[in-house]
C-alpha positions, -999 to +999 in steps of 0.1 A: +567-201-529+591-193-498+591-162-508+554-155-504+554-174-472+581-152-453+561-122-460+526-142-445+545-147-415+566-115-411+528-099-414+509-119-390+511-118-351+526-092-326+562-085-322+577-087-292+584-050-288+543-046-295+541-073-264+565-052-245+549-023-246+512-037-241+521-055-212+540-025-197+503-003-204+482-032-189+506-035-156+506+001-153+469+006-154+465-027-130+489-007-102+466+024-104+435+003-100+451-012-070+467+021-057+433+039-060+411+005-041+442+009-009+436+050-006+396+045-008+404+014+017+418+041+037+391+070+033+364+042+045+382+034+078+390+072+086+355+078+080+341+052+099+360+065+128+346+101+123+312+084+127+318+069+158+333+099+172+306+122+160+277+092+174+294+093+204+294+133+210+259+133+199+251+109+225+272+127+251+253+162+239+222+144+243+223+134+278+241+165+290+207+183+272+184+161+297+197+177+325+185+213+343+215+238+331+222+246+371+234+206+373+253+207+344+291+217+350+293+215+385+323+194+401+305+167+412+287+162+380+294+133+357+301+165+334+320+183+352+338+212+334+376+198+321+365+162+327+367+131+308+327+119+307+333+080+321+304+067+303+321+080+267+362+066+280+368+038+251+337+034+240+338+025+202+379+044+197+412+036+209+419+060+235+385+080+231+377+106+257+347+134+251+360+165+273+331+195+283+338+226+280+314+255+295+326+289+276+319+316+300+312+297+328+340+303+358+324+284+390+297+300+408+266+310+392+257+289+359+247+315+329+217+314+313+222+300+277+249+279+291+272+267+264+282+233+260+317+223+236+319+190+237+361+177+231+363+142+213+395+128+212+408+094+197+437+075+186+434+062+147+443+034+128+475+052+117+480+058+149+476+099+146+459+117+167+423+129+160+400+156+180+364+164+167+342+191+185+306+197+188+285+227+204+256+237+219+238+257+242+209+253+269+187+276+282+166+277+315 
């Protein structure tokens, strides 16, 4: 009768090396879950900040669109040609400033499409540096 009951118990359970070895599985696959939610953590933050920046040069395109082309890039405009826009310094980034650009335009007489490159430049959460463009053109 003791021999039949050593071979019910030798049978039943897990050993420990099966333990071993299924914990080691289930704390590896735990780690990559968690490695995987920090990176996509990370994704959503840097992408948040491309929004912002891209609303904010939108918004800076739009009102620069409002005015007559011959306003535009002249010095005493609040677009002036190489010039932070105010209105855009820190607005929704750390250390945003939206810089126009007028290709082709040298002082003088404005040309006709004028184009517009709009410079966005921030600060990340990583602290990095980041610089987003947009472009357009307006005619007479």
């Amino acid at each position: 009768m003791q021999a039949r009951w050593k071979r019910r118990v030798g049978r039943s359970g897990f050993t420990v090396v099966e333990l071993t070895i299924g914990m080691t599985v289930m704390i590896v696959a735990v780690m990559t879950s968690m490695a995987s939610q920090l990176v996509a953590l990370d994704l959503t933050k840097t992408l948040r900040e491309q929004s912002a920046a891209m609303g904010d040069l939108q918004s800076a395109m739009d009102e620069i669109q409002l005015l007559p082309p011959d306003q535009i890039p002249v010095a005493t405009s609040a677009f002036a040609d190489g010039q932070p826009i105010a209105t855009f310094t820190d607005r929704n980034l750390e250390n945003e400033r939206i810089v126009p650009d007028y290709p082709g335009f040298a002082g003088g007489t404005v040309p006709d499409p004028l184009q517009i490159v709009l410079t966005c430049t921030w600060t990340d959460w990583k602290g990095r540096a980041r610089r987003m463009q947009l472009s357009s053109a307006v005619t007479r």
